[in-house]
GUSEMAR-733858 format. One record per residue: residue in one letter; residue number from 1; x, y, z of N, C-alpha, C, O in turn. Coordinates in Angstrom, 2 decimals. Example, Ala and Ser with C-alpha at 12.3 -4.5 7.8 and 13.67 -1.06 7.14 Angstrom:
<pts>
  resn  resi     n_px     n_py     n_pz    ca_px    ca_py    ca_pz     c_px     c_py     c_pz     o_px     o_py     o_pz
     A     1    13.19    -5.69     7.80    12.30    -4.50     7.80    13.20    -3.30     7.80    14.24    -3.32     8.46
     S     2    12.85    -2.25     7.08    13.67    -1.06     7.14    12.90     0.03     7.87    13.41     1.14     8.04
</pts>
This chain:
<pts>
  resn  resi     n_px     n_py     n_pz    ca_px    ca_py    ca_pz     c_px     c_py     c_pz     o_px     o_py     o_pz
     X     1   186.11   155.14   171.45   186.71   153.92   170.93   188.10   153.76   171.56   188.74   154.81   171.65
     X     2   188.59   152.78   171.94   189.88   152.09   172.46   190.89   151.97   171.80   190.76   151.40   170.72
     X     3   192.47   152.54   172.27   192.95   152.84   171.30   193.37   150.80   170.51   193.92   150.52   169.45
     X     4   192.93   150.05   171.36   192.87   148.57   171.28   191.96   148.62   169.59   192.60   148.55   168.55
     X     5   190.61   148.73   169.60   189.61   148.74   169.18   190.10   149.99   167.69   189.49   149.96   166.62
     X     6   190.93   150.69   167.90   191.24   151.24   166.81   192.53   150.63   165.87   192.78   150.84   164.68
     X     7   193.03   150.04   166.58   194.51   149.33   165.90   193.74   148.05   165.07   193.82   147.52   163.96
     X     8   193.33   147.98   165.71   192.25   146.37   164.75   191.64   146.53   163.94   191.61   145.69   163.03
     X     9   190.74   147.90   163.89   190.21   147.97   162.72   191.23   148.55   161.77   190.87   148.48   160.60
     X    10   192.31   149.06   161.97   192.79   149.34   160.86   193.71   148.13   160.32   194.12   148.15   159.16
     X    11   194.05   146.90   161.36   194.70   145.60   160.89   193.83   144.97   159.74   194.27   144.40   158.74
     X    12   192.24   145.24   160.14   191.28   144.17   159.57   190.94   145.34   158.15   190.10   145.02   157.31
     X    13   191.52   146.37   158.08   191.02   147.51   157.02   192.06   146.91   155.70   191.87   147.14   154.50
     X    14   192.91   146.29   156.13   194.29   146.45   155.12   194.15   145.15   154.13   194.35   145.17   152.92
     X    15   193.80   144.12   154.83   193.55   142.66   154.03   192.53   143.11   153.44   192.75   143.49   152.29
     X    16   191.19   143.24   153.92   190.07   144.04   153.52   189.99   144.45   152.45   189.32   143.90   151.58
     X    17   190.85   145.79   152.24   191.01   146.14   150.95   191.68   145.70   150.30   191.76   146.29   149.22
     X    18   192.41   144.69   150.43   193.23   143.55   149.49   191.91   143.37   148.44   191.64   143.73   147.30
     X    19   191.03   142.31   149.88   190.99   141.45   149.22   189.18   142.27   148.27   188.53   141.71   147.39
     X    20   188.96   143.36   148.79   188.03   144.04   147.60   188.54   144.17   146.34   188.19   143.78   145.23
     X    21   189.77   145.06   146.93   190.43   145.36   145.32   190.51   144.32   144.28   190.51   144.61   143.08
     X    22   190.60   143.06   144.74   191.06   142.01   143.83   189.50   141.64   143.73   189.50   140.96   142.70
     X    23   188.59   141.67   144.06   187.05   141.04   143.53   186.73   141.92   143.40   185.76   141.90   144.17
     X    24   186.74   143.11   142.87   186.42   144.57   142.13   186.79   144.25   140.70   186.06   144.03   139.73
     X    25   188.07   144.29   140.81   188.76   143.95   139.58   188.42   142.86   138.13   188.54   142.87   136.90
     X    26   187.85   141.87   139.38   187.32   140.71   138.70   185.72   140.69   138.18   185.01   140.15   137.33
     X    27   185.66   141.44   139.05   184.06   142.17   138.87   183.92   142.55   137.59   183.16   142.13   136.72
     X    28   185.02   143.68   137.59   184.83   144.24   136.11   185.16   143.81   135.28   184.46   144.07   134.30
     X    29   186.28   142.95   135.05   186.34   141.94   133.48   185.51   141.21   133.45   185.06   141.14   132.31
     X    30   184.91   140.45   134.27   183.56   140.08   134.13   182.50   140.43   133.22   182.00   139.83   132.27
     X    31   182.23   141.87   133.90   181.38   142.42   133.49   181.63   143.10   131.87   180.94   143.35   130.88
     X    32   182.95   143.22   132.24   183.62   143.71   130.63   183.03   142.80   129.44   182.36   143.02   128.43
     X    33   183.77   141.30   130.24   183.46   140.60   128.48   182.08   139.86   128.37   181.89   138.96   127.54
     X    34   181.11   140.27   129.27   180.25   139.79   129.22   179.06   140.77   128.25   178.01   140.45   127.68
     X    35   179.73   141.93   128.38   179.00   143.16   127.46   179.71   143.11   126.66   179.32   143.69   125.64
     X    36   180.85   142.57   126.57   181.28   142.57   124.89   182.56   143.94   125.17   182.73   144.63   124.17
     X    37   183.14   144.20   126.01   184.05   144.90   125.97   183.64   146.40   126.60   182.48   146.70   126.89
     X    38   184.77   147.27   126.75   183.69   148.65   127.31   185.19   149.54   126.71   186.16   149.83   127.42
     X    39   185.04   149.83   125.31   185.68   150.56   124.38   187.66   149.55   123.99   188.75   150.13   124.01
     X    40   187.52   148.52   123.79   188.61   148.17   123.79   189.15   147.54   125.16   188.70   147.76   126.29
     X    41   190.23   146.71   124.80   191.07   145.62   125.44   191.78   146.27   126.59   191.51   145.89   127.72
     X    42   192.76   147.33   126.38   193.15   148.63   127.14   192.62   149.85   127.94   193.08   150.60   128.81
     X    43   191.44   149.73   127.27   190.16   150.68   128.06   189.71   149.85   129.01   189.71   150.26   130.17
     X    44   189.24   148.58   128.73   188.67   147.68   130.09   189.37   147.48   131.12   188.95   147.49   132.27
     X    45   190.90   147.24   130.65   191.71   146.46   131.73   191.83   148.27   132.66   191.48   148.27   133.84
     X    46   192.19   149.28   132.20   192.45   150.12   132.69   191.44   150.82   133.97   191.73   151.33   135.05
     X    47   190.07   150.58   133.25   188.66   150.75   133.99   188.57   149.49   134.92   188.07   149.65   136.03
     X    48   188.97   148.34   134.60   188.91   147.38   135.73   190.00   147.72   137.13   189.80   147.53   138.33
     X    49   190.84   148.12   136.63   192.25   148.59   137.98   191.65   149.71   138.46   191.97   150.04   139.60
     X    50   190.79   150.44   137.83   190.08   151.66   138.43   189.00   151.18   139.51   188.81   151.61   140.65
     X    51   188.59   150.53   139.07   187.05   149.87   139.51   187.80   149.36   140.65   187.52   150.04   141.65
     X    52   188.85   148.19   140.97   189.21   147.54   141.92   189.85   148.34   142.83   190.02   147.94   143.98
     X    53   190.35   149.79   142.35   190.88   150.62   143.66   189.87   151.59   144.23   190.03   152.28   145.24
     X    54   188.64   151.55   143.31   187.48   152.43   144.09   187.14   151.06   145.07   187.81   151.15   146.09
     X    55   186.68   150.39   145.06   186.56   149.22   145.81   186.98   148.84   146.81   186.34   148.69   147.85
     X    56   188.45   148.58   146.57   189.49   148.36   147.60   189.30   149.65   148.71   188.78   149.49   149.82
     X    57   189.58   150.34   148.44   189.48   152.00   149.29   188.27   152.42   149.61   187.99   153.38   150.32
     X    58   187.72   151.83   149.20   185.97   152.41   150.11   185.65   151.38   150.91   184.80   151.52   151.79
     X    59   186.26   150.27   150.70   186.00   149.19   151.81   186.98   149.59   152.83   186.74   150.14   153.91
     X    60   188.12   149.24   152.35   189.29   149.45   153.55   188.50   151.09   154.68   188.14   151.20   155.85
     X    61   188.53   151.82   153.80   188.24   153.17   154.62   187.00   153.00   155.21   186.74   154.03   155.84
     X    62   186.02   152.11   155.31   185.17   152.01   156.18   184.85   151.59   157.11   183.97   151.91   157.90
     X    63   185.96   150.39   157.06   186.60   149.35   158.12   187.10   150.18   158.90   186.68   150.00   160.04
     X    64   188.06   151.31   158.77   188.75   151.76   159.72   187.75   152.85   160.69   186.55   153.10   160.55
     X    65   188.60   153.32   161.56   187.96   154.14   162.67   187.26   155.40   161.75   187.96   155.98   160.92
     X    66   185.84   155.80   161.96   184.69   156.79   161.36   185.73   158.15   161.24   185.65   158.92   160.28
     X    67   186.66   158.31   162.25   187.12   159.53   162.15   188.03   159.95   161.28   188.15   161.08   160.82
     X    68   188.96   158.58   160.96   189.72   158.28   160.38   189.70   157.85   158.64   190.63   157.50   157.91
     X    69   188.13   158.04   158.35   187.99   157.40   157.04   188.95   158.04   156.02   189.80   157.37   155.42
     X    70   188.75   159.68   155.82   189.42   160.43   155.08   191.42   160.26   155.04   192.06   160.34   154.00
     X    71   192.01   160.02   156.32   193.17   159.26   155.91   192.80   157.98   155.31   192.86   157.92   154.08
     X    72   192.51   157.22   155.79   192.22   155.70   155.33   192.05   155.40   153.73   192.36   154.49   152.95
     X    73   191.39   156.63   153.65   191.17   156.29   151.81   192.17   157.11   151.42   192.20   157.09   150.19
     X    74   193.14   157.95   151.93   194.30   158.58   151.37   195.89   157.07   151.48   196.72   156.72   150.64
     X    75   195.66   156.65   152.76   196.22   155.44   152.62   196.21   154.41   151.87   197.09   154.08   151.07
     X    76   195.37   153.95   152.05   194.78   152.96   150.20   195.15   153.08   149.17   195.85   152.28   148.57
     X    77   194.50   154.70   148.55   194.83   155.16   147.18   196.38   155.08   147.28   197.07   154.33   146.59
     X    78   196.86   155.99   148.25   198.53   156.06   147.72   199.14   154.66   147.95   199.99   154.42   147.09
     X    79   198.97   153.62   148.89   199.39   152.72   148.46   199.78   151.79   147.51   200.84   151.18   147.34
     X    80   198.46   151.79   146.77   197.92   151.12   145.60   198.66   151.50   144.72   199.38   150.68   144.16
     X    81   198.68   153.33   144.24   199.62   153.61   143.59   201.00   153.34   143.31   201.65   153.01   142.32
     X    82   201.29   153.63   144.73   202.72   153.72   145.12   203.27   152.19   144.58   204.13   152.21   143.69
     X    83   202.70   150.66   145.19   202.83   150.00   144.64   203.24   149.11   143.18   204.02   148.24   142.79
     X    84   201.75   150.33   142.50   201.64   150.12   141.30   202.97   150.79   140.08   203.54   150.35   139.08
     X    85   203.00   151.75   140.69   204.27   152.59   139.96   205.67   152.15   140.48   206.69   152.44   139.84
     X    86   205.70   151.53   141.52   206.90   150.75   141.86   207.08   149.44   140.69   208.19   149.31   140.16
     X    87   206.01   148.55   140.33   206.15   147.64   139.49   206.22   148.59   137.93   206.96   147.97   137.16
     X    88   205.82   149.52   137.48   205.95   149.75   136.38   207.93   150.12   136.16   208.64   149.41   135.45
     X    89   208.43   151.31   136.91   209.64   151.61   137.24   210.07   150.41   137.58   211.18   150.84   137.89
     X    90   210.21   148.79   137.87   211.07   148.03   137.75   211.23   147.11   136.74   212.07   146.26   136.43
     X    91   209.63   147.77   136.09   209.74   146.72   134.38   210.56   147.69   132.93   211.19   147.32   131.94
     X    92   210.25   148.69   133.33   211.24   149.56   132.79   212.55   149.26   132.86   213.23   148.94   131.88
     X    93   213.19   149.41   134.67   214.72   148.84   134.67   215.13   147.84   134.19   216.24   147.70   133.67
     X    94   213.93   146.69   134.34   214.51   145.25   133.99   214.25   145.24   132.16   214.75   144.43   131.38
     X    95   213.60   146.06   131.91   213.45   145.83   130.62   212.41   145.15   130.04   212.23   144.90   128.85
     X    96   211.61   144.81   131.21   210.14   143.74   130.80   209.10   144.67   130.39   208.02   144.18   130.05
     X    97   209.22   145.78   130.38   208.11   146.41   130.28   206.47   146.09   129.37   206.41   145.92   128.15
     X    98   205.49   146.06   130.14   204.27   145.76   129.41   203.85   147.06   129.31   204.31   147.96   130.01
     X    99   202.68   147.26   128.14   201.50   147.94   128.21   200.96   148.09   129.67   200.94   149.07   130.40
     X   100   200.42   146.50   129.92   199.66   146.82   130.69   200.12   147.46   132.43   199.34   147.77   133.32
     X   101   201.81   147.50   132.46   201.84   148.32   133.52   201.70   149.47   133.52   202.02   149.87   134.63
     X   102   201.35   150.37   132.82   201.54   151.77   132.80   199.94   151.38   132.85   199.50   151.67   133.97
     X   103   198.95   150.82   132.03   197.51   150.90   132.43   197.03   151.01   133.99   196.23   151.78   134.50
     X   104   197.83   149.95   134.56   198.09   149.60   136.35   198.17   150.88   136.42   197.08   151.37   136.72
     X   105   199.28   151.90   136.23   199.19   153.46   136.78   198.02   154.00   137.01   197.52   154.33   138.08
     X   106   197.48   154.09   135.66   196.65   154.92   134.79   195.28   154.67   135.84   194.74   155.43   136.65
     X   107   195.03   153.51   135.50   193.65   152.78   136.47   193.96   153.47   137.70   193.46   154.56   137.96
     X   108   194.60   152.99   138.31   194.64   153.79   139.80   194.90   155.08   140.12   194.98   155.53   141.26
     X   109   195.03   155.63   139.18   195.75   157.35   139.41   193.71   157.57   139.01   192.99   158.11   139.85
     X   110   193.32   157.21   138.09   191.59   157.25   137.97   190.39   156.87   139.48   189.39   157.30   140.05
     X   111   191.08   156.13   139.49   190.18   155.07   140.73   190.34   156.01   141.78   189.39   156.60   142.30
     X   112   191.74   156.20   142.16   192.04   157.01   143.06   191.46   158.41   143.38   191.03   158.81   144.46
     X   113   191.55   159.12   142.10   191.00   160.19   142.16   189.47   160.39   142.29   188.99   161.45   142.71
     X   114   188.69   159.25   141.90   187.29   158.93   142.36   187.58   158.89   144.00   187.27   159.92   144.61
     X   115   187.93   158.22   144.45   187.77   157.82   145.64   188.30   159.27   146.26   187.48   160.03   146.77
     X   116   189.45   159.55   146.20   189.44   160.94   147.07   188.46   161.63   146.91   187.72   162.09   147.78
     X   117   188.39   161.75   145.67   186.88   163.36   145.22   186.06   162.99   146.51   185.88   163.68   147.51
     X   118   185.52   161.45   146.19   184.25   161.31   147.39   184.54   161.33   148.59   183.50   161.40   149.24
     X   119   185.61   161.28   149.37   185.96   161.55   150.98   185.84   162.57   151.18   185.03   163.06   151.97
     X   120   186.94   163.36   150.24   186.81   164.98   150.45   185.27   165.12   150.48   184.89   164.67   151.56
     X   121   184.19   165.58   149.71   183.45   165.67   150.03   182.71   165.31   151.13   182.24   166.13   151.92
     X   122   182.59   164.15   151.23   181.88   163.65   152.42   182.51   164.00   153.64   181.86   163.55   154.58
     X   123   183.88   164.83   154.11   183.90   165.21   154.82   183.85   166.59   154.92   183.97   167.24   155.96
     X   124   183.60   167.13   153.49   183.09   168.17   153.87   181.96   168.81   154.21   181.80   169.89   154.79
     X   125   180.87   167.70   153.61   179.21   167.96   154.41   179.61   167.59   155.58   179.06   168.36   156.37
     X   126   180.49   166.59   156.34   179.96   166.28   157.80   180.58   167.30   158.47   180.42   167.47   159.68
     X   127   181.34   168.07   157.74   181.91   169.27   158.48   181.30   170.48   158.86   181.36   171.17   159.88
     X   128   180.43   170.62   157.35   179.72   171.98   157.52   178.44   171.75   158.22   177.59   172.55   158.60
     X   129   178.51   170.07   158.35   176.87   169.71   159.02   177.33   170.27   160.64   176.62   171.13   161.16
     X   130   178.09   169.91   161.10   178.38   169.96   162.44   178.80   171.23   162.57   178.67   171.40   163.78
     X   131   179.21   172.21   162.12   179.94   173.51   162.58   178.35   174.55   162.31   178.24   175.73   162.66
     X   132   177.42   173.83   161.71   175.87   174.82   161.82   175.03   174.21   163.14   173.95   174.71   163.45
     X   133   175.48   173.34   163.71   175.10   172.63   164.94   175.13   173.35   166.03   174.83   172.83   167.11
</pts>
């Protein structure tokens, strides 16, 4: 692959997972109030920010270069986070603080940790697949 052909997919990886994360998300309140909730108001929204960063990050990381997936979904997740805990720490300073930003944490520190578990793994079968090769 070209290092041309690799810069692009990771340009086209980043909106990408924008724009999953945000129809993940929506996915799941959807699906939330259409079942009638999935343990409470705070449990859904929290499982929906989860849902939209497994999403976001398994798309983005697939978009990008095959070799590269395992950063790619380390990029994502910590982004997302990083993001996310940036808005909670400025509703704190400013004093706006919601509930639902610390859920924003919570969801993605969850989501996230889904999504790593499954890279790690998956690169660790393609690892041990190829080193018995």
């Amino acid at each position: 692959m070209s290092r041309l052909a690799r810069i692009l997919r990771w340009v086209i990886a980043a909106p990408a997972a924008a724009v999953a994360f945000i129809a993940g998300f929506v996915l799941f309140v959807m699906i939330s109030q259409h079942i009638g909730g999935v343990g409470g108001a705070g449990v859904a929204y929290a499982w929906s920010v989860a849902f939209g960063t497994i999403a976001g990050a398994v798309v983005g990381s697939f978009i990008a270069p095959p070799d590269q997936r395992k950063l790619a979904s380390r990029v994502f997740v910590g982004a997302l986070v990083a993001l996310l805990a940036t808005y909670l720490i400025v509703s704190f300073v400013d004093h706006t603080f919601k509930f639902t930003n610390a859920l924003d944490v919570a969801g993605s520190l969850l989501g996230g940790g889904i999504v790593l578990r499954l890279f790690n793994r998956l690169a660790g079968t393609s690892t041990s697949a190829t080193s018995q090769t």
